[in-house]
C-alpha positions in Angstrom: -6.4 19.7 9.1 -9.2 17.0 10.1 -8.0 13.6 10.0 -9.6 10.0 9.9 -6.9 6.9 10.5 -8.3 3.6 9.5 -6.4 0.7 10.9 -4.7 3.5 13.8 -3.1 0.5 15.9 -1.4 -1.3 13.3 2.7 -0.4 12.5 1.5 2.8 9.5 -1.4 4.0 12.0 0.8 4.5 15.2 3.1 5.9 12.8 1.0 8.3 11.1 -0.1 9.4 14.7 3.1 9.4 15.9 3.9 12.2 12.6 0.6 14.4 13.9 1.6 14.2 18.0 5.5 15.2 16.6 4.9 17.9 13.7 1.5 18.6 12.6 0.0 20.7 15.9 -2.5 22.0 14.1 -4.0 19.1 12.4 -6.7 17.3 14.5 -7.7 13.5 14.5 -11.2 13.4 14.2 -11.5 9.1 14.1 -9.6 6.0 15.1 -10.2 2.6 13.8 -8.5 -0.4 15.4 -8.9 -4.7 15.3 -7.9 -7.1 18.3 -5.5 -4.5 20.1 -8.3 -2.7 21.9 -6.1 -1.1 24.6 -3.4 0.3 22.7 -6.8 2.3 20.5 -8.3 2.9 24.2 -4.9 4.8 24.7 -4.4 6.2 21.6 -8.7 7.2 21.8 -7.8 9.1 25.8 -4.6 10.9 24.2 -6.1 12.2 20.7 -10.0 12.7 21.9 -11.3 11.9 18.2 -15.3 12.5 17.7 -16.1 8.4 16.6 -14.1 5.2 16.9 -14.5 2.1 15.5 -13.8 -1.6 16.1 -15.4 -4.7 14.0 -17.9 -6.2 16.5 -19.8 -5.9 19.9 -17.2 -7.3 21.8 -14.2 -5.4 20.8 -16.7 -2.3 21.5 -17.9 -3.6 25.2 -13.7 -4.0 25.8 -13.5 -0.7 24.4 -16.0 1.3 26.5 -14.9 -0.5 29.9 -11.3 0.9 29.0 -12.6 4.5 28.3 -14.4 4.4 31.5 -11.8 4.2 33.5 -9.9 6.6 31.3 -13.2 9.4 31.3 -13.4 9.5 27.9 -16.6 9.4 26.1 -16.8 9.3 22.7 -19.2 7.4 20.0 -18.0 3.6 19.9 -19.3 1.6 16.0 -19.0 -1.0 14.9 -19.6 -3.3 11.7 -18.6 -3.0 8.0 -21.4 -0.3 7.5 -20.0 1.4 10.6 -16.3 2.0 9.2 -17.8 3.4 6.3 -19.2 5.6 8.5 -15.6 6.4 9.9 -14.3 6.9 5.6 -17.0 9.8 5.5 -17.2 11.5 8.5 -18.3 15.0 7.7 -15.2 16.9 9.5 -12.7 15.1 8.0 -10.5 16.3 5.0 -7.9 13.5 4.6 -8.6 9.8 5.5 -5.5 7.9 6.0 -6.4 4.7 4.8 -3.8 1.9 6.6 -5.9 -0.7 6.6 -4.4 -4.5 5.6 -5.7 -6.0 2.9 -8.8 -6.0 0.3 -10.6 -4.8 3.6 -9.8 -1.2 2.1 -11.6 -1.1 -0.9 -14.5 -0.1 0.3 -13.5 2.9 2.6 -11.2 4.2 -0.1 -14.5 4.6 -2.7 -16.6 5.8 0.3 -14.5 8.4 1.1 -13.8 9.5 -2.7 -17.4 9.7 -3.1 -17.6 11.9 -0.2 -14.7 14.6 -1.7 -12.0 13.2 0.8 -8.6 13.4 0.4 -7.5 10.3 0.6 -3.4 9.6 1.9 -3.1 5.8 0.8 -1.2 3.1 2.4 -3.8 0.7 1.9 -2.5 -0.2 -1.7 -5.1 -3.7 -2.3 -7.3 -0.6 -2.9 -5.4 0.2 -6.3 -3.9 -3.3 -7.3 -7.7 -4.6 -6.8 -9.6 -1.5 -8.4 -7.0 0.9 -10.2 -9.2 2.5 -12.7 -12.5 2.8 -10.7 -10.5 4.5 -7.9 -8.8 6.9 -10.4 -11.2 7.7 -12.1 -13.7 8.2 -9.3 -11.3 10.8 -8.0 -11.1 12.8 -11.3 -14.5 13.2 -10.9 -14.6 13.9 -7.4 -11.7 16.3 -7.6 -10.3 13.7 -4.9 -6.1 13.7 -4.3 -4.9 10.5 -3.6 -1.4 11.1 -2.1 0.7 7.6 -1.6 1.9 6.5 1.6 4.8 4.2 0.5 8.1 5.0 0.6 8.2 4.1 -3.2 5.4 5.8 -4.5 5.7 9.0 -2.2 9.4 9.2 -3.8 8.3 8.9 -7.4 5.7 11.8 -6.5 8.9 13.7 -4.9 10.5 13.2 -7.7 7.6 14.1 -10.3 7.3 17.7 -8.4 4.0 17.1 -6.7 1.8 15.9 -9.7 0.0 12.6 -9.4 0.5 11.8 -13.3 3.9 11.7 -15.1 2.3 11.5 -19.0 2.7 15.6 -19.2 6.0 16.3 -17.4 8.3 14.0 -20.1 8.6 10.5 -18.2 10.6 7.8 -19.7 10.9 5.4 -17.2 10.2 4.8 -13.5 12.3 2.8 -11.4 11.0 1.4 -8.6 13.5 0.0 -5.8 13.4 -3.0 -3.4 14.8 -3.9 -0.7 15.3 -7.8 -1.6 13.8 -8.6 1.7 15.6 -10.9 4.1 16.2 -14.2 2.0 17.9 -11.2 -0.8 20.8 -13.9 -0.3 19.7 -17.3 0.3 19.9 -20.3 -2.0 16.4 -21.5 -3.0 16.7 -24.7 -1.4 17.1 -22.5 2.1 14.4 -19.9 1.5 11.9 -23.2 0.8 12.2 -24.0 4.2 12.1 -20.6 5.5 10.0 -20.1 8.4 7.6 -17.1 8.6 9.7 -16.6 12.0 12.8 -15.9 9.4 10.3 -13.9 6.8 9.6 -11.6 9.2 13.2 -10.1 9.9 13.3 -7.3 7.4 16.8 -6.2 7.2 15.6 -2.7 6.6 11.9 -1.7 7.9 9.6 -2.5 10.9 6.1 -3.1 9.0 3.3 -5.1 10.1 3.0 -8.8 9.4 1.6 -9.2 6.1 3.3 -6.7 4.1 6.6 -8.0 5.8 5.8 -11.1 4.1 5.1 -9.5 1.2 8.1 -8.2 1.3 10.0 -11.9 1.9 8.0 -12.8 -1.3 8.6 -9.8 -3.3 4.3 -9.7 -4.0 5.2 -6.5 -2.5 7.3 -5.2 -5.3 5.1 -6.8 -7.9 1.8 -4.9 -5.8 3.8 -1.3 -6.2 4.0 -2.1 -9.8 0.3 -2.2 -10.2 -0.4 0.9 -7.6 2.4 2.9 -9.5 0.9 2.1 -13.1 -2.5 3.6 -11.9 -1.1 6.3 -9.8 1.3 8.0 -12.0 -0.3 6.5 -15.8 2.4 4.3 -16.9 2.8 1.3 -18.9 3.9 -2.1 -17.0 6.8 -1.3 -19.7 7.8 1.9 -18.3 8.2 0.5 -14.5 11.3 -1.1 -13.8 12.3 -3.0 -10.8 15.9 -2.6 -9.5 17.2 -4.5 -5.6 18.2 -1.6 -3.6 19.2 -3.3 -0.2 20.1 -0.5 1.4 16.6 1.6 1.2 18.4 4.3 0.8 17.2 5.5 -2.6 13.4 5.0 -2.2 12.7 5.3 -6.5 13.4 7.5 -9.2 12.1 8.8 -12.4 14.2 8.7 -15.9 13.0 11.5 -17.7 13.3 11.8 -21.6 16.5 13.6 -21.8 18.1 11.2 -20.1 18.0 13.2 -16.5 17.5 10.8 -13.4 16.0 12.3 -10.3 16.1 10.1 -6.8 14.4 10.6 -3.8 16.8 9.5 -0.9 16.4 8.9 2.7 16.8 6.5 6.0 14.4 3.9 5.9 11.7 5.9 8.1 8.0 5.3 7.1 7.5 8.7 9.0 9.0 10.4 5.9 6.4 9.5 3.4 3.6 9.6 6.3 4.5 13.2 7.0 4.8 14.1 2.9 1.3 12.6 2.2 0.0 14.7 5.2 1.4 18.1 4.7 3.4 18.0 0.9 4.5 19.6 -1.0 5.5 21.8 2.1 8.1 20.4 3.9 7.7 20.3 7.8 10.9 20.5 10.1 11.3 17.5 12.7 13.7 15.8 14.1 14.2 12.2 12.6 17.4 10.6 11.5 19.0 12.1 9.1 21.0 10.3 6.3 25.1 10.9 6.3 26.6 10.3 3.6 30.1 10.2 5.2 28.7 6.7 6.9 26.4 5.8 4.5 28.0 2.2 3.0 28.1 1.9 -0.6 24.8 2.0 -2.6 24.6 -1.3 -5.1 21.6 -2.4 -7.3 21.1 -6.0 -9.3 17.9 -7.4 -11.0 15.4 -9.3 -9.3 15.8 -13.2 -9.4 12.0 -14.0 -10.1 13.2 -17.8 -10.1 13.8 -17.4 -6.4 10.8 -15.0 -6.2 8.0 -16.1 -8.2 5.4 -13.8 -6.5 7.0 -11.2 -8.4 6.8 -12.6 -11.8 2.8 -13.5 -10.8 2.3 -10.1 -10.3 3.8 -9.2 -13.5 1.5 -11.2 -15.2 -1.2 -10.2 -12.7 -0.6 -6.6 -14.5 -0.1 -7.2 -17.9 -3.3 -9.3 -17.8 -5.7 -6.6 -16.2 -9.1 -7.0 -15.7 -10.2 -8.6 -12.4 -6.8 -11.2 -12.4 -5.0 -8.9 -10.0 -8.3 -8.8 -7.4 -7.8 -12.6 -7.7 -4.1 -12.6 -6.9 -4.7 -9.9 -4.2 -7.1 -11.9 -2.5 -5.2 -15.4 -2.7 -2.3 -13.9 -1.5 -3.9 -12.7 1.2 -4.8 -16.4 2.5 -2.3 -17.5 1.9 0.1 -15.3 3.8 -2.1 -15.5 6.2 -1.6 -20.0 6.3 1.8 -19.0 5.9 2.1 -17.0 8.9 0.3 -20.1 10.9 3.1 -22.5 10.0 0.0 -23.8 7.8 1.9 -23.5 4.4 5.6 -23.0 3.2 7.5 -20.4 2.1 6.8 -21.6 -2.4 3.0 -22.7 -1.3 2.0 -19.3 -1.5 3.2 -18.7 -5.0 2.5 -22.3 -6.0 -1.5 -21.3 -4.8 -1.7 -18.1 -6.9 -0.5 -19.8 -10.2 -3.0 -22.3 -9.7 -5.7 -20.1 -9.0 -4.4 -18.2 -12.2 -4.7 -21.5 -14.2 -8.0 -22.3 -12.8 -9.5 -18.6 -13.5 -11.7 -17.1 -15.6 -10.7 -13.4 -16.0 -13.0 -10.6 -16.9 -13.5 -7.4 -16.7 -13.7 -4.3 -14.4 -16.5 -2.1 -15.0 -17.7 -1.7 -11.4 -16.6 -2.5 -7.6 -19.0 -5.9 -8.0 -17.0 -7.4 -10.2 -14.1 -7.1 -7.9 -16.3 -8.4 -5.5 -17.0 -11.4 -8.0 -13.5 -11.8 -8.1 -12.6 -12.2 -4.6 -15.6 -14.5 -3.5 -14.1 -16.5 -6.1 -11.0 -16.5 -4.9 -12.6 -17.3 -1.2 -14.4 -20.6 -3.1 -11.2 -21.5 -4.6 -8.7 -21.2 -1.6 -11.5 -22.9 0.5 -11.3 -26.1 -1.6 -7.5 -26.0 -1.8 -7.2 -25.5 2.2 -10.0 -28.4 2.4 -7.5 -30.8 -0.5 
């Protein structure tokens, strides 16, 4: 197996790479893509040899070389937005592993479609953004786009290895959560939440933004939209239970009544290693789960009150069109303000549902109208950060 990992320093890159070095021998990594942690993709670029890397400009590449100089590595150095499509379609490569943050994977994901690549999908902007271009594009392509979340690789797990549940009797999915770490906290607390607090998941080690995400429950509401384009569900046949213990990563109610769960630590390698190599299953040696330690399993409803990011995205969904590329690409600001102690914890719901008031929505017939979308998203968050 030839692999390409966009975004190969951030927390689902090492990981993935981390899931080749420890159980896939065979498979080879053929490209690495990495941002401002240059040495970490310098080591990761001596240890796994690939054929092309990538960083986004000329001085990230000059860093770069210097470091695989003194390492004796020499291997083709891009850069640029037209460069990383380059790194999506590189002729050797089978699956891409797409883990790059944000609306920043769009354009990879359809490049490598177009080119017949597999794609294994953590980058899920690409489906909230541009569901039913990126779904469609892959029927035609005879493209497999396997999910990398720990949510959606269950609900696959669960569905037997088919990327659509309308033939195999689905009645409803139910998507877990973790709650995140304010699950608990009065609203009056979680308003002055820091993003220092946001970012102590109880449960998983993520990068920043979808740790946020996760505070926020956008997350949640962003897995709805992926999960109604990957497996063809209604918004009405996705529910939402709080999991906090991650244990049970989703399930699928079929018509009969029959539940199926997909259960597990809380080990991103799990999914990583089931988009890479499923439906086979490939021995290792991670945690296991023991159920003779395991505390009790408990579920409630999500307080979307407390969490109005989730009950945006709901809306976001049930709306269509390009409202979700708008929300997507708010968000993104504004967890990124957040983050920088620019914003609090309810400015960056209170910025999406006034971007929502103040937007036009229409629809999605081809990737510029998501582009459209989001430079008028840019406009709009640019006057609000300039209010």
């Amino acid at each position: 197996m030839n692999i390409s990992v966009l975004g190969a320093t951030g927390s689902i890159g090492t990981q993935t790479l981390d899931v080749v070095r420890k159980c896939l021998p065979n498979a080879r990594v053929r490209v690495l893509t990495g941002n401002a942690n240059v040495p970490l993709l310098a080591a990761l670029t001596d240890e796994f040899r690939p054929d092309m890397v990538w960083v986004p400009d000329g001085a990230r590449a000059i860093e770069l070389e210097k470091l695989l100089q003194h390492k004796g590595v020499k291997t083709e150095i891009l850069t640029g937005d037209d460069e990383l499509i380059a790194c999506a379609v590189h002729d050797p490569v089978e699956v891409v592993v797409n883990a790059l943050v944000g609306k920043a994977g769009l354009s990879p994901t359809l490049a490598a479609i177009r080119a017949g690549k597999d794609i294994a999908l953590a980058n899920k902007e690409s489906l909230v953004t541009a569901g039913g271009l990126i779904m469609g594009l892959a029927r035609d392509n005879n493209v497999r786009i396997v999910p990398i979340d720990s949510e959606h690789s269950a609900i696959l797990q669960c569905l037997q290895g088919k990327l659509t549940g309308n033939d195999v009797g689905v009645e409803k999915i139910i998507l877990t959560a973790s709650g995140g770490p304010f699950r608990t906290w009065p609203q009056e607390h979680i308003a002055a939440a820091t993003a220092a607090d946001a970012l102590r998941h109880p449960n998983w080690t993520m990068g920043p933004k979808i740790t946020i995400d996760s505070a926020t429950l956008m997350n949640k509401g962003l897995e709805l939209i992926e999960a109604m384009w990957l497996f063809g569900q209604p918004m009405e046949n996705i529910e939402i239970l709080v999991h906090p213990q991650s244990i049970i990563h989703s399930m699928v109610q079929f018509i009969d009544g029959a539940i199926m769960a997909q259960m597990g630590t809380p080990d991103m390698r799990l999914p990583i290693l089931y988009a890479l190599a499923g439906p086979d299953r490939v021995s290792n040696n991670y945690p296991r789960l023991d159920f003779l330690t395991t505390k009790d399993l408990t579920f409630e409803a999500p307080d979307m009150k407390r969490f109005p990011c989730l009950a945006l995205a709901k809306h976001a969904a049930d709306v269509g069109g390009t409202l979700p590329a708008v929300m997507n690409a708010v968000n993104e600001w504004a967890v990124g303000r957040y983050l920088n102690n620019k914003i609090d914890f309810y400015g960056i719901s209170a910025l999406i549902a006034e971007a929502f008031d103040s937007y036009t929505v229409k629809e999605v017939n081809d990737i510029a109208d998501i582009h459209e979308a989001e430079a008028w998203a840019m406009e709009f968050v640019n006057l609000m950060g300039t209010a």
